[in-house]
Steps between C-alpha positions, in 0.01 A plus 500: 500500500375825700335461784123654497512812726370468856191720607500577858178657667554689808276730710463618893789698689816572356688276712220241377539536107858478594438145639289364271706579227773348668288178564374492100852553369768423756714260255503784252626756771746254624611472143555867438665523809718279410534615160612899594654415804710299325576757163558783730779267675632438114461812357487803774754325718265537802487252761189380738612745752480746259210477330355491872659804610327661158156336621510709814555819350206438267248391813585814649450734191166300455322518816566895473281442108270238624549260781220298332719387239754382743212271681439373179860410443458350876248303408656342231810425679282313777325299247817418280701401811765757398654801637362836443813598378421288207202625435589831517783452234308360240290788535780745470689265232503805273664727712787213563516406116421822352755721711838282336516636173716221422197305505224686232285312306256527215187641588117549449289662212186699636208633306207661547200672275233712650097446412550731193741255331368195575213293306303431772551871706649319784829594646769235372832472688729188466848402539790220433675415844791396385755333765711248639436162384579360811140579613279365217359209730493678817236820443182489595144747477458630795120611566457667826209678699644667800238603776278733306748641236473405129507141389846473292616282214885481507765301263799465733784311639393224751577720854463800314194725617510768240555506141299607188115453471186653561209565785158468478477875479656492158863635582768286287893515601748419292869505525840579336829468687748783445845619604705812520844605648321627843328179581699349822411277768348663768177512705200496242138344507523209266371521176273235516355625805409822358330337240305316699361766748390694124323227400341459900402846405088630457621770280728607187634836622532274878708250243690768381559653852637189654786527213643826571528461846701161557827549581735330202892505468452317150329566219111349346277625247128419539214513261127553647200431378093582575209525341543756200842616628878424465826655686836354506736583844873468390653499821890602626658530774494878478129571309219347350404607136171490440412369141153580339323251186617621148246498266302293738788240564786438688810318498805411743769280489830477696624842435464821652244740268418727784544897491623483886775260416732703362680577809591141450727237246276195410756190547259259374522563112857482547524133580163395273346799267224184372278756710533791278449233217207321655366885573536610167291181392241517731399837412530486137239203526281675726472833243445243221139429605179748548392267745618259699435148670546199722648359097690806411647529829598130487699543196673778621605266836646185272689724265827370446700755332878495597459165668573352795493836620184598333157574678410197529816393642725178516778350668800603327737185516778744463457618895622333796170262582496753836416756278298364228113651467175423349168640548357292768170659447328746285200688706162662308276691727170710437438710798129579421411094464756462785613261245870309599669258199851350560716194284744285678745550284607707161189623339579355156500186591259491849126610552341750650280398822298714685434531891162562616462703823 
Protein backbone atom coordinates (compact mmCIF):
# COMPACT_ATOMS: atom_id res chain seq x y z
CA UNK A 1 0.00 0.00 0.00
CA UNK A 2 1.30 3.73 -0.76
CA UNK A 3 2.41 5.57 1.74
CA UNK A 4 0.32 9.03 2.32
CA UNK A 5 2.65 11.88 1.17
CA UNK A 6 4.54 13.83 3.83
CA UNK A 7 3.82 17.68 4.18
CA UNK A 8 6.71 19.54 5.48
CA UNK A 9 6.27 23.28 6.66
CA UNK A 10 9.29 25.34 6.63
CA UNK A 11 9.90 29.10 7.07
CA UNK A 12 12.90 31.60 8.40
CA UNK A 13 16.46 31.76 6.62
CA UNK A 14 17.41 29.67 3.93
CA UNK A 15 19.84 27.75 5.79
CA UNK A 16 16.75 27.37 8.31
CA UNK A 17 14.01 25.90 5.84
CA UNK A 18 16.91 23.79 4.85
CA UNK A 19 17.01 22.34 8.43
CA UNK A 20 13.73 21.93 9.20
CA UNK A 21 13.02 20.12 6.28
CA UNK A 22 15.75 17.97 7.00
CA UNK A 23 14.42 17.42 10.64
CA UNK A 24 10.54 16.69 9.21
CA UNK A 25 11.78 14.29 6.55
CA UNK A 26 15.28 13.00 7.21
CA UNK A 27 14.31 9.11 6.71
CA UNK A 28 12.88 10.06 3.36
CA UNK A 29 16.16 11.97 2.33
CA UNK A 30 18.24 9.20 3.63
CA UNK A 31 16.12 6.97 1.48
CA UNK A 32 16.58 8.84 -1.75
CA UNK A 33 20.01 9.09 -1.07
CA UNK A 34 20.30 5.86 -0.92
CA UNK A 35 18.08 5.15 -3.66
CA UNK A 36 20.14 7.44 -6.58
CA UNK A 37 23.29 7.01 -5.10
CA UNK A 38 22.91 3.67 -5.50
CA UNK A 39 21.19 3.65 -9.45
CA UNK A 40 23.78 6.02 -10.58
CA UNK A 41 26.47 3.31 -9.26
CA UNK A 42 24.20 0.61 -11.39
CA UNK A 43 23.37 2.41 -14.23
CA UNK A 44 25.90 5.55 -14.95
CA UNK A 45 28.85 3.55 -13.72
CA UNK A 46 29.80 6.44 -11.35
CA UNK A 47 31.33 5.83 -8.15
CA UNK A 48 31.06 7.93 -4.63
CA UNK A 49 34.09 9.78 -5.62
CA UNK A 50 32.51 10.65 -8.57
CA UNK A 51 29.37 11.73 -7.95
CA UNK A 52 31.33 14.00 -5.31
CA UNK A 53 33.65 15.41 -7.67
CA UNK A 54 30.22 16.33 -9.82
CA UNK A 55 28.77 17.90 -6.43
CA UNK A 56 31.59 20.40 -6.38
CA UNK A 57 31.30 21.62 -9.72
CA UNK A 58 27.58 22.22 -9.14
CA UNK A 59 28.27 24.29 -5.58
CA UNK A 60 30.46 26.40 -7.48
CA UNK A 61 28.14 27.12 -10.55
CA UNK A 62 25.41 27.78 -7.80
CA UNK A 63 26.78 30.22 -5.50
CA UNK A 64 27.63 32.33 -8.81
CA UNK A 65 23.16 31.90 -9.41
CA UNK A 66 22.28 32.09 -5.83
CA UNK A 67 24.36 31.22 -2.85
CA UNK A 68 21.00 31.04 -0.98
CA UNK A 69 20.16 27.90 -2.50
CA UNK A 70 23.40 26.39 -1.54
CA UNK A 71 22.66 27.38 2.36
CA UNK A 72 19.60 25.73 1.91
CA UNK A 73 21.22 22.60 0.63
CA UNK A 74 23.62 23.27 3.85
CA UNK A 75 21.04 23.23 5.95
CA UNK A 76 19.67 20.17 4.99
CA UNK A 77 22.84 18.34 5.05
CA UNK A 78 23.32 19.53 8.83
CA UNK A 79 19.98 18.37 9.78
CA UNK A 80 20.10 14.96 7.80
CA UNK A 81 23.57 14.17 9.21
CA UNK A 82 24.83 13.79 5.62
CA UNK A 83 27.33 15.32 3.43
CA UNK A 84 26.58 18.24 1.33
CA UNK A 85 27.73 16.43 -1.44
CA UNK A 86 24.63 14.43 -1.05
CA UNK A 87 22.51 16.94 -0.94
CA UNK A 88 23.72 18.65 -3.66
CA UNK A 89 23.33 15.51 -5.96
CA UNK A 90 19.91 14.84 -5.42
CA UNK A 91 19.36 18.25 -6.37
CA UNK A 92 21.25 17.97 -9.58
CA UNK A 93 19.97 14.19 -10.12
CA UNK A 94 18.73 15.36 -13.51
CA UNK A 95 21.74 16.61 -14.82
CA UNK A 96 23.53 13.08 -13.72
CA UNK A 97 20.51 10.91 -15.08
CA UNK A 98 19.41 13.02 -17.83
CA UNK A 99 22.96 13.65 -19.50
CA UNK A 100 23.42 9.40 -20.30
CA UNK A 101 21.22 8.99 -23.04
CA UNK A 102 21.49 5.45 -22.40
CA UNK A 103 19.35 6.11 -19.58
CA UNK A 104 15.89 8.13 -21.07
CA UNK A 105 12.76 7.54 -19.72
CA UNK A 106 9.11 8.23 -20.28
CA UNK A 107 8.09 11.52 -19.43
CA UNK A 108 5.42 14.11 -18.31
CA UNK A 109 2.17 15.48 -20.00
CA UNK A 110 1.61 19.34 -19.33
CA UNK A 111 -1.47 21.39 -19.96
CA UNK A 112 -2.65 24.52 -19.55
CA UNK A 113 -5.95 26.77 -20.59
CA UNK A 114 -6.09 30.46 -20.15
CA UNK A 115 -9.34 32.37 -18.37
CA UNK A 116 -11.02 32.45 -21.86
CA UNK A 117 -11.24 28.63 -22.05
CA UNK A 118 -11.97 27.72 -18.85
CA UNK A 119 -15.57 27.46 -17.04
CA UNK A 120 -14.80 29.28 -14.24
CA UNK A 121 -12.29 32.20 -16.11
CA UNK A 122 -9.48 31.09 -14.00
CA UNK A 123 -6.17 30.14 -15.43
CA UNK A 124 -5.94 26.16 -15.40
CA UNK A 125 -2.49 24.54 -15.73
CA UNK A 126 -1.85 20.85 -14.68
CA UNK A 127 0.43 18.10 -15.35
CA UNK A 128 1.24 14.11 -14.98
CA UNK A 129 4.84 13.70 -13.39
CA UNK A 130 5.57 10.70 -14.55
CA UNK A 131 8.91 8.94 -13.13
CA UNK A 132 10.87 6.41 -11.55
CA UNK A 133 9.04 4.13 -9.40
CA UNK A 134 11.68 3.84 -7.13
CA UNK A 135 10.47 7.12 -5.49
CA UNK A 136 6.71 6.58 -4.96
CA UNK A 137 7.15 6.40 -1.03
CA UNK A 138 9.84 8.82 -0.65
CA UNK A 139 8.29 12.44 -2.06
CA UNK A 140 7.05 14.77 -0.05
CA UNK A 141 5.08 18.62 -0.34
CA UNK A 142 7.31 20.86 0.43
CA UNK A 143 5.67 24.30 1.69
CA UNK A 144 8.18 26.91 2.35
CA UNK A 145 8.23 30.71 3.42
CA UNK A 146 11.70 32.03 3.09
CA UNK A 147 12.37 35.42 4.96
CA UNK A 148 9.90 37.68 3.28
CA UNK A 149 9.61 36.05 -0.23
CA UNK A 150 6.43 34.20 -1.34
CA UNK A 151 5.04 31.35 0.66
CA UNK A 152 5.52 28.16 -1.78
CA UNK A 153 3.67 24.90 -2.21
CA UNK A 154 6.06 22.32 -3.78
CA UNK A 155 5.54 18.39 -4.76
CA UNK A 156 9.12 17.10 -4.67
CA UNK A 157 11.63 14.53 -3.87
CA UNK A 158 12.46 14.31 -0.08
CA UNK A 159 16.02 16.61 -0.20
CA UNK A 160 14.85 18.15 -3.18
CA UNK A 161 14.24 22.06 -2.82
CA UNK A 162 12.72 22.82 -6.15
CA UNK A 163 10.31 21.17 -8.29
CA UNK A 164 6.84 22.01 -9.76
CA UNK A 165 4.17 24.07 -7.83
CA UNK A 166 2.95 27.35 -7.19
CA UNK A 167 3.47 30.71 -4.87
CA UNK A 168 1.14 32.62 -3.20
CA UNK A 169 1.45 35.19 -5.92
CA UNK A 170 -0.25 32.87 -8.34
CA UNK A 171 2.84 31.73 -10.54
CA UNK A 172 2.50 27.78 -11.31
CA UNK A 173 5.72 25.73 -12.68
CA UNK A 174 5.51 22.81 -14.30
CA UNK A 175 7.98 20.57 -15.88
CA UNK A 176 8.93 18.29 -18.84
CA UNK A 177 12.35 16.66 -19.15
CA UNK A 178 13.92 16.75 -22.61
CA UNK A 179 17.03 15.71 -24.51
CA UNK A 180 18.96 16.55 -27.60
CA UNK A 181 22.39 15.59 -29.16
CA UNK A 182 24.13 18.86 -27.51
CA UNK A 183 23.18 18.13 -23.97
CA UNK A 184 26.64 17.04 -22.13
CA UNK A 185 27.80 17.12 -18.72
CA UNK A 186 29.19 20.19 -17.82
CA UNK A 187 28.82 23.11 -15.39
CA UNK A 188 24.97 24.06 -15.33
CA UNK A 189 22.54 25.38 -12.51
CA UNK A 190 20.40 22.41 -11.70
CA UNK A 191 17.15 22.17 -12.95
CA UNK A 192 15.44 21.92 -9.90
CA UNK A 193 17.10 24.82 -8.58
CA UNK A 194 15.97 27.03 -11.23
CA UNK A 195 12.66 26.07 -10.62
CA UNK A 196 12.70 26.84 -7.37
CA UNK A 197 14.18 30.44 -7.40
CA UNK A 198 10.92 31.04 -10.24
CA UNK A 199 8.62 29.98 -7.96
CA UNK A 200 10.65 32.22 -4.89
CA UNK A 201 9.88 34.81 -7.44
CA UNK A 202 7.23 38.18 -6.73
CA UNK A 203 6.71 38.38 -10.38
CA UNK A 204 5.88 36.45 -13.81
CA UNK A 205 8.19 38.29 -16.23
CA UNK A 206 10.94 37.99 -12.78
CA UNK A 207 9.83 34.02 -13.24
CA UNK A 208 10.52 34.14 -16.67
CA UNK A 209 13.84 36.10 -16.23
CA UNK A 210 15.36 33.71 -13.79
CA UNK A 211 14.95 30.98 -16.77
CA UNK A 212 16.91 32.50 -19.43
CA UNK A 213 19.69 33.35 -17.49
CA UNK A 214 20.82 30.00 -15.64
CA UNK A 215 23.53 28.53 -17.07
CA UNK A 216 22.40 24.77 -18.45
CA UNK A 217 24.58 22.16 -20.42
CA UNK A 218 21.28 19.94 -20.68
CA UNK A 219 18.16 20.44 -21.83
CA UNK A 220 14.34 21.36 -19.76
CA UNK A 221 11.22 22.69 -20.96
CA UNK A 222 9.11 24.68 -18.48
CA UNK A 223 5.52 25.72 -18.50
CA UNK A 224 4.44 29.03 -16.44
CA UNK A 225 1.55 30.04 -15.20
CA UNK A 226 -0.25 33.49 -13.56
CA UNK A 227 -3.22 34.94 -13.24
CA UNK A 228 -4.86 35.26 -16.84
CA UNK A 229 -1.57 34.31 -18.58
CA UNK A 230 0.36 31.23 -19.92
CA UNK A 231 4.05 30.86 -21.57
CA UNK A 232 5.93 27.75 -22.00
CA UNK A 233 10.17 28.07 -21.90
CA UNK A 234 11.56 25.04 -23.94
CA UNK A 235 14.98 25.24 -22.97
CA UNK A 236 18.51 23.88 -24.84
CA UNK A 237 21.64 24.09 -24.36
CA UNK A 238 22.06 26.56 -27.19
CA UNK A 239 18.42 28.72 -27.01
CA UNK A 240 15.28 28.94 -25.39
CA UNK A 241 12.06 28.93 -27.61
CA UNK A 242 9.55 30.75 -26.34
CA UNK A 243 6.03 29.11 -26.84
CA UNK A 244 2.78 31.27 -26.69
CA UNK A 245 -1.13 29.58 -25.68
CA UNK A 246 -2.93 28.32 -28.92
CA UNK A 247 -6.31 29.07 -28.95
CA UNK A 248 -6.02 29.86 -25.32
CA UNK A 249 -4.18 26.50 -24.42
CA UNK A 250 -1.07 24.94 -24.29
CA UNK A 251 0.53 21.73 -24.39
CA UNK A 252 4.13 20.06 -23.88
CA UNK A 253 5.35 16.83 -23.56
CA UNK A 254 8.85 15.28 -23.88
CA UNK A 255 9.67 16.53 -27.27
CA UNK A 256 11.14 19.47 -28.65
CA UNK A 257 8.16 21.85 -30.43
CA UNK A 258 10.23 24.96 -30.24
CA UNK A 259 11.07 27.29 -33.36
CA UNK A 260 14.77 27.82 -31.81
CA UNK A 261 15.43 24.14 -31.75
CA UNK A 262 16.12 23.49 -34.99
CA UNK A 263 19.74 23.99 -34.78
CA UNK A 264 19.32 20.82 -32.84
CA UNK A 265 18.34 16.66 -33.27
CA UNK A 266 15.77 15.72 -30.51
CA UNK A 267 17.20 12.18 -29.17
CA UNK A 268 14.35 11.65 -26.98
CA UNK A 269 11.60 10.49 -29.54
CA UNK A 270 14.13 8.24 -30.80
CA UNK A 271 14.30 5.94 -27.82
CA UNK A 272 10.31 6.55 -26.70
CA UNK A 273 8.04 8.68 -29.37
CA UNK A 274 4.85 7.87 -26.48
CA UNK A 275 5.51 11.79 -26.25
CA UNK A 276 4.48 12.70 -29.66
CA UNK A 277 1.55 10.18 -28.95
CA UNK A 278 0.65 11.45 -25.51
CA UNK A 279 1.02 15.16 -27.32
CA UNK A 280 -1.15 14.42 -30.00
CA UNK A 281 -3.79 13.23 -27.30
CA UNK A 282 -3.57 15.87 -25.05
CA UNK A 283 -4.33 18.45 -27.49
CA UNK A 284 -6.97 16.81 -29.40
CA UNK A 285 -8.85 16.61 -25.92
CA UNK A 286 -8.17 20.03 -25.02
CA UNK A 287 -9.78 21.47 -28.64
CA UNK A 288 -12.69 19.07 -27.96
CA UNK A 289 -14.22 21.31 -25.26
CA UNK A 290 -15.42 25.22 -25.36
CA UNK A 291 -14.57 25.26 -21.91
CA UNK A 292 -12.70 23.64 -19.68
CA UNK A 293 -12.37 22.34 -15.95
CA UNK A 294 -10.86 20.86 -12.83
CA UNK A 295 -13.29 17.46 -14.56
CA UNK A 296 -12.31 17.95 -18.10
CA UNK A 297 -8.82 18.42 -17.28
CA UNK A 298 -8.92 15.28 -15.11
CA UNK A 299 -9.97 13.14 -17.89
CA UNK A 300 -7.52 14.34 -20.07
CA UNK A 301 -4.66 13.35 -17.12
CA UNK A 302 -6.03 9.45 -16.67
CA UNK A 303 -6.33 8.86 -20.37
CA UNK A 304 -4.94 5.69 -21.19
CA UNK A 305 -4.59 5.48 -24.81
CA UNK A 306 -1.52 3.37 -26.01
CA UNK A 307 -1.03 2.03 -22.52
CA UNK A 308 1.46 1.66 -20.26
CA UNK A 309 2.89 4.39 -22.04
CA UNK A 310 -0.18 6.47 -22.18
CA UNK A 311 -0.80 9.83 -20.23
CA UNK A 312 -1.62 8.49 -17.47
CA UNK A 313 1.24 6.28 -17.41
CA UNK A 314 2.23 2.73 -16.01
CA UNK A 315 4.98 0.57 -15.32
CA UNK A 316 5.67 -1.32 -18.32
CA UNK A 317 6.74 -4.89 -17.03
CA UNK A 318 8.55 -5.19 -20.26
CA UNK A 319 11.53 -2.65 -18.88
CA UNK A 320 14.29 -3.45 -16.70
CA UNK A 321 12.51 -2.61 -13.04
CA UNK A 322 15.49 0.36 -13.13
CA UNK A 323 13.67 1.78 -15.75
CA UNK A 324 10.11 1.16 -15.25
CA UNK A 325 7.73 4.54 -14.75
CA UNK A 326 4.43 5.56 -13.50
CA UNK A 327 2.98 8.80 -12.75
CA UNK A 328 3.84 9.34 -9.21
CA UNK A 329 1.66 12.32 -9.14
CA UNK A 330 -0.66 14.27 -11.25
CA UNK A 331 -0.61 18.23 -10.19
CA UNK A 332 -3.90 20.78 -10.82
CA UNK A 333 -3.22 24.34 -10.01
CA UNK A 334 -5.40 27.63 -10.36
CA UNK A 335 -3.14 30.54 -10.07
CA UNK A 336 -5.90 33.17 -9.36
CA UNK A 337 -7.38 30.89 -6.19
CA UNK A 338 -3.67 30.05 -5.61
CA UNK A 339 -5.33 26.78 -5.71
CA UNK A 340 -2.60 23.49 -5.50
CA UNK A 341 -4.29 19.66 -6.06
CA UNK A 342 -1.90 16.63 -6.26
CA UNK A 343 -2.74 12.38 -6.13
CA UNK A 344 -0.21 10.04 -4.76
CA UNK A 345 -0.29 7.99 -7.35
CA UNK A 346 -1.91 7.42 -11.09
CA UNK A 347 -4.87 9.65 -11.40
CA UNK A 348 -7.27 6.88 -12.48
CA UNK A 349 -7.08 5.13 -9.73
CA UNK A 350 -5.88 7.92 -6.77
CA UNK A 351 -7.61 11.25 -5.61
CA UNK A 352 -7.02 14.51 -5.91
CA UNK A 353 -6.05 16.44 -2.52
CA UNK A 354 -5.52 19.86 -2.19
CA UNK A 355 -2.86 21.95 -0.11
CA UNK A 356 -3.95 24.98 1.58
CA UNK A 357 -1.35 27.78 1.94
Amino acid sequence: MKKQTKIVTVSGSRYECGFQHGEQARELVKSNIGYYFNWWGRNLKMSKRDIYERADSIIDVCKGYDSGLVEEMRGLSDSVGVDLEEIVSLNGRYELSWASPAQLLGGCTCIATLPSRSESGDTLIAQNWDYRIGVNDSCIILRSKVGKGPSVIMHTEAGIIGHKGININGIGVVVNALVSNVDRMGDSVPFFLVCRKMLDCNSFSEAIRVLLNAKRCVSYNVMLGGEGVLVDLEASPLDVSIIYPDNGMLVHTNHFIGDRSYKIKDNYILNDSSSITRYIVSKIKLDASEYHSFESFKEILTNHYDYPSSICYHPDPRKAEDLREETVSSIYMVPEKKMFKYTEGPPCSNEFKQVPF
